[in-house]
N, C-alpha and C positions, 0 to 999 in steps of 0.2 A: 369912342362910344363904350359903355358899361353897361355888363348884362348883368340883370341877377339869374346866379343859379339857383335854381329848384330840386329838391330830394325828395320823392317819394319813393322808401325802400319798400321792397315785396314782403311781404309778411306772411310768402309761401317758404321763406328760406330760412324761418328763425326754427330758436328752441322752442319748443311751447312749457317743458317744463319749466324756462327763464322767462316766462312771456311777460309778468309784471316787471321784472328789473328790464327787458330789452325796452319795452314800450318806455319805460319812464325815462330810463337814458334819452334816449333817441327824441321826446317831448319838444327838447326846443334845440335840436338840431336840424328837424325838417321840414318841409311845407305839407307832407301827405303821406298817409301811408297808401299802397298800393296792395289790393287783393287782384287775386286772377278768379275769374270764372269761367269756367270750363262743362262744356253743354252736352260733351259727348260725340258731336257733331266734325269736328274736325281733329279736336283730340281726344282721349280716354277721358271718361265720366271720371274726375279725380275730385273729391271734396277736400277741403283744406277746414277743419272745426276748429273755429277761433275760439277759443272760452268766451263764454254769455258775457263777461264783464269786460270785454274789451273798452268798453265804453267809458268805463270808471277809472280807466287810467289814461287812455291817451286824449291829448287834446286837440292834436291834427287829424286834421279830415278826412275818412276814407276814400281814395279813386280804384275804379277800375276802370 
């Protein structure tokens, strides 16, 4: 039996000042990018600000 693997890396862990070269690399290396969201509620109210144009560079799919 053959599984495929799946890669959505966290895009709480990058550089942001790299954030156009890491997104482009990474385009057709993975199925999704992964954000965290965090409510306050069980951990610290931490916001993660992805620049407005995340959208204009990658072409996998956001999950959380």
């Amino acid at each position: 039996m053959t599984r495929k693997i799946q890669l959505s890396p966290s895009l709480m862990t990058m550089d942001l000042d790299q954030f156009k070269e890491q997104i482009t690399f990474l385009n057709d290396k993975v199925n999704s990018f992964h954000i965290d969201v965090m409510d306050g509620h069980f951990v610290p109210n931490i916001t993660l600000s992805l620049p407005g144009s995340w959208n204009r560079y990658a072409r996998s799919p956001m999950c959380r």
